[in-house]
C-alpha positions in Angstrom: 81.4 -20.6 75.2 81.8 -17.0 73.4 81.8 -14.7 76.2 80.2 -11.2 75.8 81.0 -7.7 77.6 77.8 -5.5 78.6 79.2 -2.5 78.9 76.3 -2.0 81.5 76.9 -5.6 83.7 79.9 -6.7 81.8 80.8 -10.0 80.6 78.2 -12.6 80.2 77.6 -16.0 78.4 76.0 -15.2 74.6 73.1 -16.9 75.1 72.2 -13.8 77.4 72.4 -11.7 74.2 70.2 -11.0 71.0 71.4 -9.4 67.9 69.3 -6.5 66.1 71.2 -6.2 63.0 73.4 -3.4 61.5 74.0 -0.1 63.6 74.3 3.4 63.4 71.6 3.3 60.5 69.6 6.9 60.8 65.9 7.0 60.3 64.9 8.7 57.2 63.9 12.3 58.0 60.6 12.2 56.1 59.6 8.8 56.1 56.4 9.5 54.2 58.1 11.2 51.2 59.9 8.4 49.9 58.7 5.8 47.6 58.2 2.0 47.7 62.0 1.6 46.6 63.7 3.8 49.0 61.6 2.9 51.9 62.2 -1.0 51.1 66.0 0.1 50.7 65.9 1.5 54.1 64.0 -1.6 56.3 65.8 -4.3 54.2 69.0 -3.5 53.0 72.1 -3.8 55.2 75.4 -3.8 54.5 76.4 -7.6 55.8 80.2 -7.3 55.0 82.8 -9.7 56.2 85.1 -8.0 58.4 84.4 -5.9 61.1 80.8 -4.4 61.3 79.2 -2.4 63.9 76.0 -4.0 65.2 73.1 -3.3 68.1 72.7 -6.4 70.4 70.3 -6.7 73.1 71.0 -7.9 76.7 67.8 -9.9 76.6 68.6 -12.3 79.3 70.5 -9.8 81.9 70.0 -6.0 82.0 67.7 -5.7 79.1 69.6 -2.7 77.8 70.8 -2.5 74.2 74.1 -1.3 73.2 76.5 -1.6 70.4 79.3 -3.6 69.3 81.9 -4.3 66.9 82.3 -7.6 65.8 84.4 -9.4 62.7 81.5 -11.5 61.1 84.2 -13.7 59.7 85.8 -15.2 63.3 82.9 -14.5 65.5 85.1 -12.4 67.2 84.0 -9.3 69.8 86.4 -6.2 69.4 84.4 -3.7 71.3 81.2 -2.6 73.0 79.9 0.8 73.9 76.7 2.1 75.1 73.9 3.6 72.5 74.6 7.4 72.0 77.9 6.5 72.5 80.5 7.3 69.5 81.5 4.4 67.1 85.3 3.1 67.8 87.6 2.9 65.1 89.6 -0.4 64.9 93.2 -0.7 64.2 93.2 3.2 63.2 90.4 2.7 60.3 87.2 4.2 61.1 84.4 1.5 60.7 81.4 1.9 58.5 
């Protein structure tokens, strides 16, 4: 069983958790000035690299809290979690997109 740390209850089964996709992605500052491109562009594109990617997940089954994490999408693998607000980690000395 992958094991998950909450940085608010710490580690917990992953079937406690629920991922929201891609993180750190800002809201667009005037949402009604963009057209149909941009705005699908911003709901539906995401960057959905192999590697490490920084992503929200949701402690659905525990504290109910969201935070964020690093993860490598290729080995399923956990590097870090922080709280939301909190500055994105760099892994290995590279700073993450």
């Amino acid at each position: 069983m992958l094991l998950v740390t909450c940085p608010y209850c710490g580690p917990r089964p992953e079937i406690e958790f629920h991922c929201g996709g891609e993180a750190h992605i800002a809201r667009p500052a005037e949402p009604a000035g963009l057209d149909d491109q941009a705005w699908s562009e911003f709901l539906f594109v995401r960057t959905n690299r192999k590697g490490v990617q920084a992503e929200r997940w949701l402690h659905q089954h525990g504290c109910r809290r969201w935070f964020n994490a690093l993860r490598d999408t290729a080995s399923d693998r956990f590097l870090a979690t922080y709280e939301m607000g909190a500055p994105r980690p760099s892994a290995g000395g590279e700073e993450l997109r």
